[in-house]
N, C-alpha and C positions, 0 to 999 in steps of 0.2 A: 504493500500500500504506500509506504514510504517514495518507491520508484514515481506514483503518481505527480505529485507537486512538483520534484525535479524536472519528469519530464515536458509539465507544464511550463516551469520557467526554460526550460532548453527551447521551448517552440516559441514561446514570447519571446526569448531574445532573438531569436532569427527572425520572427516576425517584424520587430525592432529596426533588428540591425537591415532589413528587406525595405521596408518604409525608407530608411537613411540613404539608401543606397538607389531608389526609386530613379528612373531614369526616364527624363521627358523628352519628345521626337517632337522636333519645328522640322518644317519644311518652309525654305525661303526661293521662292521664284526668281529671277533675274531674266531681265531680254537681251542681254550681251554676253558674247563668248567668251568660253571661262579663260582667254589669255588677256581680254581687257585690262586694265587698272581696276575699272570698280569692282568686278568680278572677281579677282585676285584679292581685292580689298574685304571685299566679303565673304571670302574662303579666311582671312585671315582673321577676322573679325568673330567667325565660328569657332576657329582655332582657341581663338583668347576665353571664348564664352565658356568650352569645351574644359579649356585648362583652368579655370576659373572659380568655376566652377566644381570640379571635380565629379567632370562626366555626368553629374544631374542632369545639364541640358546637353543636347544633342541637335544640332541645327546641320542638316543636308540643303546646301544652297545647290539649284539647279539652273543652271547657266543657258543661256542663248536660246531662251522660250519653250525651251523642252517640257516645261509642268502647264504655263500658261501665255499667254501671250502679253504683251507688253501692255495691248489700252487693257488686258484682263486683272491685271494681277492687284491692284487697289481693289476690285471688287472682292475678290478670291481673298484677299485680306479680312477684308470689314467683314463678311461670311464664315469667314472660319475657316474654308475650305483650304486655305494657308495662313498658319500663325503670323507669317512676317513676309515680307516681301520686299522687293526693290523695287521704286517708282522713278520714272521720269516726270517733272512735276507736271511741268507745259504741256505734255498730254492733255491735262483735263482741265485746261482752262476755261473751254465749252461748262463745265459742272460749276465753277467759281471763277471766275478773274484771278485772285491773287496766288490762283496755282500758277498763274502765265507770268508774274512779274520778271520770271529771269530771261525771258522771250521775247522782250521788247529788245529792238537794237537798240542799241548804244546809250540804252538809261545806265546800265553798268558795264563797261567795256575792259575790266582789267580786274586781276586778282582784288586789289583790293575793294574796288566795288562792287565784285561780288561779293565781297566778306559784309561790308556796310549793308547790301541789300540783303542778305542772309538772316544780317541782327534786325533787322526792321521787318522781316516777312515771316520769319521764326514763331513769335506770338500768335500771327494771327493764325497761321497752319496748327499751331497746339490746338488753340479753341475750335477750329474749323471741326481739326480730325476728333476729338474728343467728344461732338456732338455728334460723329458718327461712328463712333467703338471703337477707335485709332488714338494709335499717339506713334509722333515721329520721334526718333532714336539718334539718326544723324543726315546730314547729307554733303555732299560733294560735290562738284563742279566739272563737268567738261572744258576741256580745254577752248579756251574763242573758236568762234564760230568765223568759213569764209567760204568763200563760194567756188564750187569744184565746177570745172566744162569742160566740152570738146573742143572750143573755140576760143580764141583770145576777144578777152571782152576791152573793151572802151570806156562804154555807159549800160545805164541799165537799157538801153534801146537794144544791144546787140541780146537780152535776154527774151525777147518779144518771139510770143510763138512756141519756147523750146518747153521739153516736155522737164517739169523738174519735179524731181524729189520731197514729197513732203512727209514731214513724221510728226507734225504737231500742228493747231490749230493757226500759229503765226507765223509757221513755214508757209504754210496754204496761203493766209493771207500775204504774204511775202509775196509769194507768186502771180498773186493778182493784182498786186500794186503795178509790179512792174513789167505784166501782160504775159508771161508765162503761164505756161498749165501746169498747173498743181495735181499731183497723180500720189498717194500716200501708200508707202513703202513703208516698211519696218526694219528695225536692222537686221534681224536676220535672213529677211529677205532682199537686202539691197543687191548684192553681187551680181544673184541671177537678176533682179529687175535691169539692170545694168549690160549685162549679157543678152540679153533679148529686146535689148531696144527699147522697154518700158519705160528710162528714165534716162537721159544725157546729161543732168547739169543736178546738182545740190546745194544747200549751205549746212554744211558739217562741220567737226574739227577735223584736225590732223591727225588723230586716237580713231575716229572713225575711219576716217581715208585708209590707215593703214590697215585695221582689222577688217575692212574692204576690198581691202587689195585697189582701191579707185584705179592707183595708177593702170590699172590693166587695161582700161575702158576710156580714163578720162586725162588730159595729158597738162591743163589747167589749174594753181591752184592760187586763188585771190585772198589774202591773210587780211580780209576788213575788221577781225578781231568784234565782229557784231554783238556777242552777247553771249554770256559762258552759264547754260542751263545744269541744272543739278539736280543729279539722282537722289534721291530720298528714299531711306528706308521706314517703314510702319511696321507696326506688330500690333494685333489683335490684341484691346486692351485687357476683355476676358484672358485671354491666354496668358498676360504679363501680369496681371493681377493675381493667378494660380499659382506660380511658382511664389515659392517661400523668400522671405528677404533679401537671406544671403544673395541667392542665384540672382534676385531682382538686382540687386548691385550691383554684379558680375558682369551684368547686360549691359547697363545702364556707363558702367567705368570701361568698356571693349567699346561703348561705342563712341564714347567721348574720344577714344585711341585709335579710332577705324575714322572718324571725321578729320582727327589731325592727321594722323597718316594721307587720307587720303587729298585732302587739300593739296600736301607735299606731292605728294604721286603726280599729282594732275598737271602743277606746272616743270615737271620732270617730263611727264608724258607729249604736253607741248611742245618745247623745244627736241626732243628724240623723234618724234612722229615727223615734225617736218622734216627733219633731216634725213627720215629715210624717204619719205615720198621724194624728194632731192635725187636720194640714191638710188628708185627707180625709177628714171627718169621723167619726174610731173617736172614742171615749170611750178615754182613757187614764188609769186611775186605781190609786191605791194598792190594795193586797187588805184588806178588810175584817177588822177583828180574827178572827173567827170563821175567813174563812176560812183565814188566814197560820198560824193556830193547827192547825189539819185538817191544814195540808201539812207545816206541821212534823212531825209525829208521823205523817206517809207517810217522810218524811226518814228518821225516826228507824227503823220498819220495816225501811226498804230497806235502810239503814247496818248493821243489827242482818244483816239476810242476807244481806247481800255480803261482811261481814266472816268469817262463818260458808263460803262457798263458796270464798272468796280464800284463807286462809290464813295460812300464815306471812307470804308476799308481802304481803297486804292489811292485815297487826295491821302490819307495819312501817311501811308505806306513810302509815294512819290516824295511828300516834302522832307521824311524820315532820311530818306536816303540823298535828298539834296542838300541837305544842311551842313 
């Protein structure tokens, strides 16, 4: 009879020590290939959570839209159907305006006004995503934005006509400004759109160009430095509310370390990407007076309607970052 209560406490302690040891499964989506920067950024980021943790959490990031697609993975978030996800913001600026602020040309045209525009749109993305079961974690910046062709451009008139790349609402409208057709590609699917004639011309960075392969297709590369959009990552608030403190830490301190890492990344990735579209032979050159002047005054358009669709949210946002 004795053996009884022993053996009770032998199974309580495993039961115990089985609870401690409990091991929870994220699955985080991404729409870039896992040799990206962000990609690699968010392999490393799992890593930190991983060791961090100690193995409690367990995040499988799945790279180059293999789980969901890129306009899908915000939804597949706030759903459940993935704990965490990477977002491109400017996707969904169609949903809210101040998702699009980093898509406007030339309201922030360099590292550090991305950073300025980041502290002032920061706030309003907490509340935004919190009224919808989200909360953002961190985010990152692509490298500036320029415009890739088949053709040497001048002004925006030589882009009249051409079939161009769009992957967000203010590409699209980019394309209409300056009488191109706008045709929306994704990046995993740009190569082939590219390959088959679906698309000749874009405004990408040099991270894309290269994870593109552009130079294969496109032999132009104009560095207007337009506007450096940034990936966001979310997590499922239920899901981040579940885990116990500790790990919530864990998350919380990786990704404070995956935002500064990658910031660094980004303008590493800059200057390396052009240099190798250089090294397969694109033309990388400055934008011609004419044209820099065309895009400006697309800038100015866009600026002028998004201020007008945004609101109170966006006059605060603009003078935020103009100050």
């Amino acid at each position: 009879m004795r053996l009884i209560p022993s053996l009770l406490g032998t199974a309580l302690a495993l039961a115990l020590s089985a609870a401690a040891h409990a091991q929870t499964k994220w699955d985080l989506p991404a729409a870039y290939p896992a040799t990206n920067f962000h990609s690699q950024n968010l392999s490393d980021f799992a890593a930190d959570i991983d060791k961090a943790s100690g193995g409690k959490l367990k995040i499988t990031v799945h790279a180059n839209a293999s789980l969901f697609k890129a306009n899908e993975i915000k939804r597949a978030v706030q759903g459940g159907q993935a704990q965490i996800g990477e977002i491109l913001l400017v996707n969904f600026q169609n949903e809210w305006p101040v998702y699009g602020a980093d898509g406007l040309p030339f309201l922030a045209d360099s590292y550090d006004e991305a950073a300025k525009l980041w502290r002032a749109q920061k706030p309003l993305l907490e509340k935004k995503l919190a009224e919808q079961g989200m909360q953002v974690l961190y985010a990152v910046p692509w490298p500036p934005q320029g415009v890739y062709t088949k053709k040497p451009l001048n002004s925006a008139a030589d882009l009249k006509g051409i079939k161009w790349r769009a992957y967000s609402p203010a590409t699209s409208r980019i394309a209409e400004l300056v009488g191109a057709q706008p045709v929306t590609v994704q990046a995993a699917e740009f190569a082939q759109a590219l390959a088959t004639g679906v698309v000749e011309s874009t405004m990408t960075s040099g991270a894309t160009g290269v994870d593109s392969k552009l130079y294969e297709h496109l032999k132009y590369y104009y560095d207007t430095q337009a506007w450096l959009p940034k990936n966001a990552v979310i997590v499922n608030k239920a899901a981040f509310d579940a885990l116990d403190k500790p790990t919530q830490a864990a998350v919380l301190k990786a990704a404070a370390d995956a935002e500064a890492r990658g910031w660094a990344a980004s303008r590493k990735v800059n200057v390396d990407t052009l240099e190798k579209l250089k090294a397969n032979g694109m033309q990388v050159l400055p934008p011609p007076a004419a044209l820099k002047a065309d895009l400006a005054k697309v800038g100015e358009t866009m600026l002028k309607e998004w201020v007008e669709k945004a609101g109170a949210d966006g006059k605060a946002l603009i003078d935020a970052v103009r100050r």
